[in-house]
Each structure stands twice: as structure tokens, then as C-alpha cells.
N, C-alpha and C positions, 0 to 999 in steps of 0.2 A: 820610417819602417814601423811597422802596427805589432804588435805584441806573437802574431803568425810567421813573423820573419819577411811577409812581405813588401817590397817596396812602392810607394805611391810619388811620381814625380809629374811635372807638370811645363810646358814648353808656352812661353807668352804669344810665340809667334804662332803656333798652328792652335791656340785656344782650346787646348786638349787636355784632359787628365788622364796619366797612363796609371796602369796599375801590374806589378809583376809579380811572380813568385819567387823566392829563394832559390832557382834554379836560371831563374830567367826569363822565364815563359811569359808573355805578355797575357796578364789575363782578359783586359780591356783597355779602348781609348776613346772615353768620354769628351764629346764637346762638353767642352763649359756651356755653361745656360747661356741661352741669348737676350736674357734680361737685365746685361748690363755690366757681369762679371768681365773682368780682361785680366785680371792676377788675383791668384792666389799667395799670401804672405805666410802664412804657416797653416798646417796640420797637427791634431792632436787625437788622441785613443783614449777615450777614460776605461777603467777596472769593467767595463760591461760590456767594452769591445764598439762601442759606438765612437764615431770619428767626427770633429767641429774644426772648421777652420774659418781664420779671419782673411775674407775677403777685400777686394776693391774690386767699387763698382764707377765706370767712368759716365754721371748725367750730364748730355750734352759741356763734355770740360770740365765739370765737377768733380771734385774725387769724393765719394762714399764710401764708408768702413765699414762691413756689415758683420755676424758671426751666423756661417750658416753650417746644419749637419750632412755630412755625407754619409752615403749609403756603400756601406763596404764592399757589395756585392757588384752595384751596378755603375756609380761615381756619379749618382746622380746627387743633387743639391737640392735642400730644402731650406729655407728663411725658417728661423725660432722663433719664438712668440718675440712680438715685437716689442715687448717691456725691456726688455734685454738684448737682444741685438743689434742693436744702433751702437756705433762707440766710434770711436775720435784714432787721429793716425798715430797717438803716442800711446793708444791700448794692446797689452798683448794677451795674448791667452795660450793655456796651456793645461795639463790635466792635472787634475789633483785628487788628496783622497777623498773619493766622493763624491764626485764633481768636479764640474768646469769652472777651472781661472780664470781670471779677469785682470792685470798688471796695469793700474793706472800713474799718475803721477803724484795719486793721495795713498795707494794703498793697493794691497789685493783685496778682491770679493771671488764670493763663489758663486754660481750662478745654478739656477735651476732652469734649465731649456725652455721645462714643458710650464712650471706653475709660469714664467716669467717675474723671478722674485730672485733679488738675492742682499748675498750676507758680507759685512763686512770682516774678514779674519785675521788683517795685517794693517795697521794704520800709520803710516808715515807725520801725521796730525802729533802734534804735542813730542816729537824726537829729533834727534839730530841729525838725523837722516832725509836727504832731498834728493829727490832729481827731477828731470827738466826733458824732456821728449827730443828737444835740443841741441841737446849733448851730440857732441861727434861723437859718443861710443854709442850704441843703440842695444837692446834685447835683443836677443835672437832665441834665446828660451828663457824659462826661469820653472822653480818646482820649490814646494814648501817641506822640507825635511822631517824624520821623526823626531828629531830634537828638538823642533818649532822654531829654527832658524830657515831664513830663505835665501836661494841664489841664485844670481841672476849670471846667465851665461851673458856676457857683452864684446861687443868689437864694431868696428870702424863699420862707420853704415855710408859714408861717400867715399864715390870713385875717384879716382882709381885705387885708392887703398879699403876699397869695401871688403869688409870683412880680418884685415888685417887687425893686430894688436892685441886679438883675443883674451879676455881676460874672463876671471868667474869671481865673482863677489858674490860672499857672505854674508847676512845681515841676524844677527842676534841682538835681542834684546837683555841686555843684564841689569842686576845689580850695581845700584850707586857706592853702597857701602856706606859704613856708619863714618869713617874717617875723614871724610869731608863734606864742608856746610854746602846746600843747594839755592844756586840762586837760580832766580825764573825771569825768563823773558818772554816778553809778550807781544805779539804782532800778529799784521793782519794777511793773509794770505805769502807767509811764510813756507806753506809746501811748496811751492815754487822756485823760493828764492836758495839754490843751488849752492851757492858761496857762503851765504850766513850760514847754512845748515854744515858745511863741510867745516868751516873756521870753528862751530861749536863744537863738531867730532872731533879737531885736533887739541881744542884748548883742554878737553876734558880727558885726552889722553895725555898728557903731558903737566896737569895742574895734580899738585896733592892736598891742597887743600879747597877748590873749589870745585862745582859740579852745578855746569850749566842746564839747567832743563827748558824745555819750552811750553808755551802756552800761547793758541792761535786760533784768530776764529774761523778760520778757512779760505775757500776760494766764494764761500757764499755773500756775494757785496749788498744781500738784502737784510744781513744781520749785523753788517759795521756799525751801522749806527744807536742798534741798542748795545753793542761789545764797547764804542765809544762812550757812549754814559755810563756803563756798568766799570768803566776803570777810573774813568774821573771821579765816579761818586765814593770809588774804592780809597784813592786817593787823599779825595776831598777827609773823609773822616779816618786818616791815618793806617788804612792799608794801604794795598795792591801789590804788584808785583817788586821785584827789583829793579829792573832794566825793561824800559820802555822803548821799542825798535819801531820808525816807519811812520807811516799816519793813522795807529791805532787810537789815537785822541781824536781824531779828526778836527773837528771846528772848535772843540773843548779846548784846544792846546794852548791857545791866549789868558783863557782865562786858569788855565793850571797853573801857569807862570806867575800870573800878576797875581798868585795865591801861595807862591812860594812853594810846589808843588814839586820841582827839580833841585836837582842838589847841585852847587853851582862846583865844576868841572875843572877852574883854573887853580890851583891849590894843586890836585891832583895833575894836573899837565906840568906845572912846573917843578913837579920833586919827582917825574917819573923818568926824564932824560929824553922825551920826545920835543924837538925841536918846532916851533909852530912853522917856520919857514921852509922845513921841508915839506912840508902840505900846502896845497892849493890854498889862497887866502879864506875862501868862505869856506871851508873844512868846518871850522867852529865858530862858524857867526848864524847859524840858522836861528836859533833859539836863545841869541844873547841877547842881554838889557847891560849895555853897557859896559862895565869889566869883567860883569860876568858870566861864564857860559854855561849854559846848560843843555848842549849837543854837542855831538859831535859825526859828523859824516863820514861812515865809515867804507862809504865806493862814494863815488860824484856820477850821477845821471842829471838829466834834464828835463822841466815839463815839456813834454809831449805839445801841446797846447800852448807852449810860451813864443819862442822865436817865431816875428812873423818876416816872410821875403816878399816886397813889391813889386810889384810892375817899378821902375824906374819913371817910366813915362808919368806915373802918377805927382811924383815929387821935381820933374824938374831937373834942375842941375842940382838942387841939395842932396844930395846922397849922406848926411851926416843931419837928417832932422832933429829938431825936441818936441814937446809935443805939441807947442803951439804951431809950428807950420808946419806939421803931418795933418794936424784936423783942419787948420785954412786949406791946405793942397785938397781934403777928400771932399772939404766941402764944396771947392770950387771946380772939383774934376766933373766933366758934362758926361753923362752916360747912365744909365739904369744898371748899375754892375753891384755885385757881393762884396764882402772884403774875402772871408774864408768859406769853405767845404762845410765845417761842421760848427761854423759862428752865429748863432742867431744874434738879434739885438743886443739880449743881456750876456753872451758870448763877446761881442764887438767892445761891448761898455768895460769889461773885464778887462780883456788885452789891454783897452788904452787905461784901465786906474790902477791895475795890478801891483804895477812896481815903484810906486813914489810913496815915500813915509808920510809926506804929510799932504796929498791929495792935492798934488801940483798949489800947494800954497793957499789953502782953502779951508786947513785946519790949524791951527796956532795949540801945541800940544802945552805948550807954556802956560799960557792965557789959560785955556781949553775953552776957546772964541771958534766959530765956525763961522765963510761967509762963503756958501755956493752960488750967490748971485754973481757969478761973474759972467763974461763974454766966453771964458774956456769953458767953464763947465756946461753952458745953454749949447755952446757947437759941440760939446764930445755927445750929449744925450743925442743931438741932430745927428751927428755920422752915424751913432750906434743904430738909429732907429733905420737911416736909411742903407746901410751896411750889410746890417743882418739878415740872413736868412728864414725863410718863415717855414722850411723844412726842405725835404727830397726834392718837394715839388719844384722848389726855386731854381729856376734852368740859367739865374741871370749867368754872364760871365762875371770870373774870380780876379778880382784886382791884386789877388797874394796868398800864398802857401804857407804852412808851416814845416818846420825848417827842421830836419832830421840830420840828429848830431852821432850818426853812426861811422866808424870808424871809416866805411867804406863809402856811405852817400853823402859826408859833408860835402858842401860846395865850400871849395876854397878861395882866394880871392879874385883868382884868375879864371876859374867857372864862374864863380858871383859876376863876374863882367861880361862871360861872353852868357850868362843866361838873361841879361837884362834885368836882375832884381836889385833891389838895395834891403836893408838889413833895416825893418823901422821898430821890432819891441823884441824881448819887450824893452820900453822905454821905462829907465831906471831916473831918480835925479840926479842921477850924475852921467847921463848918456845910456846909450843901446847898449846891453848885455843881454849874452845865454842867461833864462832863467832855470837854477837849480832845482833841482827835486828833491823832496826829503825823505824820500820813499827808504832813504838807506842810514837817516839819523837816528845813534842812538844817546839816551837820556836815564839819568840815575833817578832812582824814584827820592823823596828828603824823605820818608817812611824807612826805606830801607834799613834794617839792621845789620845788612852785609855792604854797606858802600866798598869798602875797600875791594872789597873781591870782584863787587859788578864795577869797577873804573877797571881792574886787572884783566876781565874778558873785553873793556874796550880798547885797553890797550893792547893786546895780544892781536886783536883786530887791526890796528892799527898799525902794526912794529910788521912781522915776516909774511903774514897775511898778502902784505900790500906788494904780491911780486908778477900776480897773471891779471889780467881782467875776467870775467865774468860774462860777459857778451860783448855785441859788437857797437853797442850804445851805449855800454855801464862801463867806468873806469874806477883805480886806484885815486884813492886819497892823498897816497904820496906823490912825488914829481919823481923818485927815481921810480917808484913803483912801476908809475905810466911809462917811463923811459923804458924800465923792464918788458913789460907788457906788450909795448909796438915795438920792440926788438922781438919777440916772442910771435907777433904777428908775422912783421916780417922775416922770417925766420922759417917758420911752416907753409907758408903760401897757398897760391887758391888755385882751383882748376875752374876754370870757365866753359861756357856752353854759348858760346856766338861773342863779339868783338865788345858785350860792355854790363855781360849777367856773372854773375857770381853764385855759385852754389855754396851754399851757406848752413849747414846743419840739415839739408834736405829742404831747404827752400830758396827759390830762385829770387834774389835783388840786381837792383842794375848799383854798377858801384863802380869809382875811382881809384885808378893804381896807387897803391898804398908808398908814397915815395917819400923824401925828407922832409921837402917843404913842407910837404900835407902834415904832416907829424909833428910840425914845428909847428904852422898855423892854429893845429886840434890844440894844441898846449894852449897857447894863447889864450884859446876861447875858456881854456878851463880856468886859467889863472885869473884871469875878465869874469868869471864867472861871479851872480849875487842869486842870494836867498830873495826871494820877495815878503816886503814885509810882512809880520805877524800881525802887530798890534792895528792895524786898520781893520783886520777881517770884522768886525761888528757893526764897521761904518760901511763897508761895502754890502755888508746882508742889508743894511738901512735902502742903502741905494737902492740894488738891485731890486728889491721889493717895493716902493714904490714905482719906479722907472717901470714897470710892466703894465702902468694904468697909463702913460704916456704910451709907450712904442702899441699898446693896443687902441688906442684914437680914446680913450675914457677921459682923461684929463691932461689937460695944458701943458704945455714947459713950464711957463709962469708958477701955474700949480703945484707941479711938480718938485720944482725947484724951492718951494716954498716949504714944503713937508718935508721933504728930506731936510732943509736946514737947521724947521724947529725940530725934528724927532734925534737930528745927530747932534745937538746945542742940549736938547735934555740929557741924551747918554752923558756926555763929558761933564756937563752940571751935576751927574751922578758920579763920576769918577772923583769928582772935587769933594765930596762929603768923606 
């Protein structure tokens, strides 16, 4: 309804925009354009009487999000300067003073139609505040108040409860107050993550002496690597933050450690009442040297990149390899084939060194002796090179998939047989396990002058925190948590679209009935679950970085194997002084 009383509606099936007057009178009924529109998602009036709505436009099966203005008199549609009207299916807009809204998942802006420029006036960046486009509750409006609080009208965006649960969230920024100390956390693409931000909103309402704030570099992944040096080097000379969340070290984190950089965790776990055996066992071995810890994972997710599933036929009857007769079987397998989609060489070379501490027996950490001349390491650089993909272009067939540990698309033991795959990485020294992500560990900075307070947010994290999930790949640290959690699952249920899709937050997966066994088996893999080591990563940049003069025909195995030996025999001769 436009600020005249009149109403503007719009019907998907006759591709029409009607427009009425307060009495009823139909004043028009515009086709939509035939450049592509099929729905309209909302309409808005700014203070000047001009009307902008976010569209969908369907390109042959693609969906497009556009923001175009209509014409109040006639429903005719025009495209805004194109600096600004491109936007993503979790943008909303709405009118504000002055201007058009923008509601992303970092913040609102305000937009200027005509220059194609806008502003940022509400930043979700650096508070405890997140959301996720995700969410089963969705926008359906939002407005910035005079009190410079914002609120977001929300409710159930999938059927058949679309629209149900209606709720209106307030969001104010306040004062900390002088009465309690602040400590800061630092992570990297944190607006995102929905649960850390939600757990900091409860700890900070409920703590009186502590006051979580945040500190994050964004969604921008071209800036991680300077926000990584700039915390280690903080670090390094006795700043930085308190609490270090996720992979904002990045490749730094090895050498943080072996610099005493963490303040080690167990002292603080054993006089706090948290039991380690109710948590999955690699909960607090990511970032341990021995007795002691210096993380702690505060959900359990998985790399993405890590579990690989075979062809069977590639292995044989061994369906239980190590890593020696996985590389004998790819070597001897006859055929021009990939291993994975998105593996090139040094992708392939990865999978197979990932997960052994001491580089399948080739690094003597004792000694600090290295001897890569062996028969394993000449065939894993062989498979890698002939394995890997050399881009898009590479049409060979895929000898294995990676293996997605989602609630709904795990293959369990009994799809794992009728799909024909076997389970080959990653390959740990102690057998095939899910490899961990750390993407949810957090870590006390030995800088800190508030330790006690930043272990109290990890424990708080840790303790009532741990009762839903988070998504349908990210789980609780605890084991009743998880128990919670897929009772919680099943509990609310799904509504499907054909015998084996799942609508999911507004996107369609194909997925498995969520039954006991599955729920038992999911455990399993979590309890199975290992961190892949740390302290190799400086021997694997060694590798990976010469290995690219082999898999590109520049220099030999022989060669190759040569330079990696001396250059990984200087590092450890360096670690010995």
C-alpha cells in the first residue's frame, strides 16, 4: 500500500501488476516486462513517492536478483544504474530516511538510484550480531528507527509454514558500561557465522563481569592474509587480541605455537567441571603438543576437501587400504581417469600427505633425519601427477568424490555399499578418518591480561551453548549436545518436493531419511573424527612447491626428490639449533 492509500498486488501466474485505489477501482494491469522478470519479492515508496522493488529474473534456469523502479502511474519497470542494482537472494530493501535500503548479511546501506553509489549506515562487522540468509525465519520487511535502532519484521519463509511464527526483532547498539572488563575476539569472516555471534549475545547478557566484543576481517578472503600476519606479528611482540577464533592465523598457527603464543587450556578445563569425555575426543586436540592444549572446538564441522569416496573397483576387495596399497592399486589401475572434480596434482599430492605426522615414515621428528627417497614417496608424486586435474577443461572420468558430512547427504554404511564407493582419506596413521575443520576452534592468546574471562566465554560456549546445531553439516562439541540436536532434527521434519529432494532453508538437496541408524553411524564418524596435523604444514609447503617443477615435465622425480630432501633436512637442522 503506497503512502495514497492505494494498493499494488501482483499474481506469478498471469505475469501481471495490478494497481487499485482505496475504493477498489482497478487503476491498471501491467504485464511485467518480458525481459525476464517472473516475480516480484517486495515493493517500496520512498518520502518522494517513487516506488523500487526487488525482483527475480529467471536466465534460461538461473535466478537473478535485480532492484528496479516503478512507475507509479503506469507499473511500468525500469533497471537503476547498474552499480547498484545487482544483489544476491539474501538482499532485502526497503525505504528509508532518504533513501533506499539495502539489508545484507553484513549490514544495511543506503543506496542512491540515480548517482549508483552507496553508503554504509548499520554494520553487523565488529558486534554480536549475525545472521545468515539461511535461517528458516527470512525478512519480509525491515526500517531504521528514529532512535537509530533497526527492525527486522521475520517469519518462516518454507512451506507449508511460510510465513508462520512472525516475529519483529530489534537490534540497538548500546553501551558496554564501565563495570565490566572487554575482551575481543578475532576472526575471519565471522558475519556469517550465526551461532558464535548468537552465543556472544547470550554470554554478554548474562556475564557481569565480562563483555565480549568482536574483531573481524570480513567476507573479503583477499585480505586474510595480510589480517594473518598483522595478528601473529601482534602476537609475536606481546599484543593482540584475547581470544583467537577459526583460521584467522592461517599458515602462521604452527609457528604461533612452537613460539608459545597460546596459553595452554588444560589447567583451566580441569578446575572448570567440564568433563573431557563428554566431547567428541578431537574437541581439544587441534592445536595440542602433547599434554598440552591450546584449543578448543567449539561446534565440529569437516574439511570440505578432506574425505575422499572410490570407485571400489579401483581397490579390489580391500575396502580397509593404508596408504601403501591405495597408491599400488591407482598405480596399477589401467585407464586415463582424475581422482577428484576440483584436485589438480598438488590437490591429489595433498589428499594422500595430509594426514600422517610424520610423512608416512620419512621424517624421524626425534632424530630430525629425513629420507624421501623411498618407493612410497616416488609413486605418491606419480599418482599425484597422473591423478590431477589440469583444470575445467579436463573431461577425463572421476575415480572419487568428496564425501559430504551433512546431516541429510551422509552415505551410511548401507548406501556406502549399494553406491559402490569405499572410504580411502583422508588416510590418517592410524587408518581412514573424517578430517576436522578448525574453522570453529578457539584459542587464548599467552598476551592476554584477561585469560580467566576469555576461558569463561569458552566455556560458556562449551556448557548450555551446546543444545541445537547450527546447520546441516556443523554439529555440537558435546555428545549429548548432538543427541539434542538430532532429536531436534527429528523432531521438526522436512517437507519434500519429489521421492529424494529436500527443501532446506530455500534450497533444494537430495538427502537421506534421517532414521536411528543414520544418527548412530553420524556419531561414529564424529567420535573417529582427527585434526590433521599442524606441525608438518612447513614440510608440506617444501613439497608442494618444488613437486610443481615435476608434475609440470621441468624436472625429474629423481630431482625432485632430491630437493625436497635437502631443503626439508635444512628446516629440521634449523629446528635443532
Amino acid at each position: 500500500m503506497d503512502k495514497g492509500g492505494n494498493y499494488y498486488y501482483w499474481a506469478a501466474n498471469q505475469k501481471n501488476i495490478v494497481k487499485v485505489d482505496p475504493a477498489g477501482k482497478q487503476l491498471f494491469s501491467q504485464p511485467l516486462p518480458d525481459f525476464g522478470i517472473f516475480s516480484i519479492e517486495k515493493l517500496c515508496q520512498l518520502e518522494d513517492g517513487r516506488l523500487y522493488g526487488k525482483c527475480v529474473e529467471n536466465d534460461k534456469g538461473s535466478l537473478t536478483y535485480w532492484v528496479y523502479e516503478m512507475a507509479s502511474d503506469t507499473g511500468e519497470f525500469t533497471k537503476i544504474n547498474s552499480a547498484v542494482s545487482a544483489i544476491d537472494y539474501g538482499t532485502y530493501v526497503a525505504a528509508g530516511d532518504g533513501g533506499l535500503l539495502c539489508l545484507t548479511e553484513k549490514g544495511v546501506q543506503k543506496i542512491d538510484p540515480e548517482k549508483g553509489t552507496q553508503e554504509e549506515i548499520w554494520s553487523f562487522a565488529g558486534t554480536s550480531y549475525g545472521r545468515n540468509h539461511r535461517n528458516s525465519y527470512r525478512v519480509w520487511d525491515f526500517r531504521m528507527c528514529g532512535d537509530g535502532s533497526l527492525e527486522l519484521l521475520e517469519a518462516e519463509s518454507a512451506a507449508p509454514a511460510k510465513g508462520a511464527g512472525g516475529i519483529v526483532e530489534t537490534l540497538r547498539k548500546v553501551a558496554i558500561g564501565e563495570e565490566r572488563e572487554v575482551l575481543v575476539l578475532r576472526g575471519t569472516y565471522l558475519v556469517y557465522d550465526v551461532w558464535l555471534k548468537g552465543c556472544i549475545s547470550s554470554f554478554n547478557e548474562q556475564s557481569e563481569e565480562w563483555y565480549v566484543i568482536v574483531e573481524e576481517c570480513g567476507a573479503d578472503d583477499s585480505r586474510w592474509e595480510d589480517y594473518a600476519r598483522q595478528t601473529s606479528v601482534e602476537i609475536a611482540s606481546g599484543e593482540g587480541p584475547d581470544i583467537l577464533y577459526g583460521n584467522v592465523l592461517a599458515d602462521y598457527i604452527y609457528g604461533v605455537i612452537e613460539q608459545g603464543g597460546f596459553a595452554d587450556l588444560s589447567p583451566y578445563l580441569e578446575s572448570s567441571g567440564l568433563n573431557r569425555d563428554d566431547f567428541f575426543p578431537c574437541v581439544f586436540d587441534c592445536w595440542r603438543d602433547g599434554e598440552k592444549i591450546y584449543g578448543a572446538s567449539l561446534n565440529m564441522s569437516f574439511l570440505r576437501h578432506g574425505s575422499i569416496l572410490m570407485d571400489a573397483a579401483v581397490l579390489g576387495e580391500n575396502k580397509d587400504p593404508d596408504i601403501r596399497t591405495l597408491v599400488e592399486a591407482l598405480l596399477a589401475w589401467e585407464g586415463n581417469d582424475a581422482l577428484l572434480s576440483a584436485a589438480d596434482p598438488e590437490g591429489v599430492l595433498e589428499r594422500l600427505l595430509m594426514g600422517t605426522e610424520d610423512l608416512w615414515g620419512m621424517v624421524d621428528w626425534e632424530e630430525k633425519t629425513c629420507d624421501f627417497g623411498t618407493e612410497l614417496f616416488a609413486g605418491i608424486l606419480e599418482a599425484a601427477k597422473r591423478y590431477g586435474r589440469s583444470g575445467a577443461e579436463d573431461k577425463r572420468f572421476l575415480l572419487a568424490e568428496e564425501e559430504i558430512y551433512s546431516t541429510y547427504q551422509y552415505l551410511d554404511s548401507e548406501l556406502l555399499e549399494k553406491s559402490g564407493k569405499v572410504k580411502v582419506g583422508i588416510l590418517f596413521d592410524d587408518g581412514c578418518h573424517a578430517a576436522a575443520d578448525p574453522e570453529c576452534v578457539a584459542a587464548i592468546n599467552i598476551n592476554s591480561a584477561h585469560k580467566e574471562g576469555a576461558w569463561e566465554f569458552i566455556r560458556f560456549a562449551l556448557g548450555d551453548r551446546q543444545t541445537v546445531k547450527n546447520d546441516v553439516s556443523r554439529y555440537p562439541s558435546g555428545k549429548a549436545g548432538f543427541d539434542r540436536a538430532m532429536l531436534n532434527e527429528k523432531g521438526r521434519g522436512l517437507w519434500t518436493s519429489g521421492s529424494n529432494v529436500v527443501r532446506w532453508n530455500d534450497t533444494e538437496m537430495y538427502y537421506y531419511p534421517l532414521t536411528n541408524e543414520r544418527i548412530e553411524e553420524l556419531k561414529e564418524v564424529l567420535e573417529d573424527a582427527r585434526f590433521t596435523p599442524i606441525r608438518i604444514k612447513p614440510l608440506l609447503d617444501i613439497i608442494y612447491e618444488e613437486a610443481a617443477g615435476y608434475f609440470g615435465g621441468v624436472k625429474s622425480i629423481d630431482e625432485t626428490i632430491g630437493v625436497i630432501n635437502n631443503r626439508v633436512q635444512v628446516l629440521l637442522d634449523e629446528r635443532m639449533q
